[in-house]
C-alpha positions in Angstrom: -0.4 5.9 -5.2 1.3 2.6 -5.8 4.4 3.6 -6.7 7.2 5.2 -4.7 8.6 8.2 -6.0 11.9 9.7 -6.8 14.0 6.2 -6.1 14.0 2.8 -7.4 14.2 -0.5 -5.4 17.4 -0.2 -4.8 17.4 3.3 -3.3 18.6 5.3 -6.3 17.6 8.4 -7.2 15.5 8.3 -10.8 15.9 11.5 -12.8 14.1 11.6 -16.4 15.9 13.0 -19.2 14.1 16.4 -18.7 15.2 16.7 -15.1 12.2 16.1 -13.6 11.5 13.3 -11.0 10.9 9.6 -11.8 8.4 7.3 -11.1 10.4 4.1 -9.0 8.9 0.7 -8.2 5.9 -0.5 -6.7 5.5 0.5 -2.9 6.3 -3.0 -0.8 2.8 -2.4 0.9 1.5 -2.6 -3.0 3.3 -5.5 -3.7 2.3 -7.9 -0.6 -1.6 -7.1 -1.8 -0.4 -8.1 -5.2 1.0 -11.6 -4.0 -2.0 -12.0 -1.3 -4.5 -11.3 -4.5 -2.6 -14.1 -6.6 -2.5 -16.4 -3.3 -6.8 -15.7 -3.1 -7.0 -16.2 -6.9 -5.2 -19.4 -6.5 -7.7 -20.6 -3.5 -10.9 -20.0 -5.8 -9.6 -21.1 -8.9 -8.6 -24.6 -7.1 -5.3 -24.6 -9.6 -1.7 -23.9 -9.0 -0.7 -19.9 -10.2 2.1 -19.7 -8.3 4.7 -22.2 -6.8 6.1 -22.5 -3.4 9.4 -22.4 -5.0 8.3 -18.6 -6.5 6.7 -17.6 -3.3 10.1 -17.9 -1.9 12.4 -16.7 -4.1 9.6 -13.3 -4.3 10.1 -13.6 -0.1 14.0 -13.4 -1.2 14.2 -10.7 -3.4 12.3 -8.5 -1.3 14.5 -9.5 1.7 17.1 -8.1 -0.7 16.0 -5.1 -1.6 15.3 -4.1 1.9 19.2 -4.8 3.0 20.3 -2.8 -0.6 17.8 0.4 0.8 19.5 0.1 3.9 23.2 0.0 2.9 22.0 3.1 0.7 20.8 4.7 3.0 23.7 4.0 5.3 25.9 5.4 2.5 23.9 8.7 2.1 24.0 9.6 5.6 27.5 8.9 5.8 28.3 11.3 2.9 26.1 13.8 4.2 23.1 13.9 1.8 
């Protein structure tokens, strides 16, 4: 599966109208093969799909994300859940 389930990128719990369980974001592992498929792509295709500039800021957001999952995390554990 490529998606995590029950939480989003930022650690929250989804919950669907009905009560059930959401569907969160693309696993990390997921979207690294994503980027390395676009980086192959862009060999064998001989054009630009994807700037450095992009790469970076993707590098950035997922540094992000990982720091917001941790301070969740953190959170949770201190409040006992």
């Amino acid at each position: 599966e490529n998606r995590v389930h029950g939480r989003n990128r930022r650690g929250r719990v989804l919950v669907k109208r009905d009560g059930s369980v959401g569907v969160g974001s693309y696993t990390m592992e997921y979207r690294k093969g994503l980027l390395e498929r676009l980086r192959e792509l862009q060999t064998n295709v001989g054009d630009l799909l994807i700037t450095p500039e992009e790469e970076a800021r993707i590098h950035q957001i997922w540094a992000e994300e990982q720091v917001d999952l941790m301070s969740v995390l953190e959170s949770d554990m201190g409040a006992g859940k």
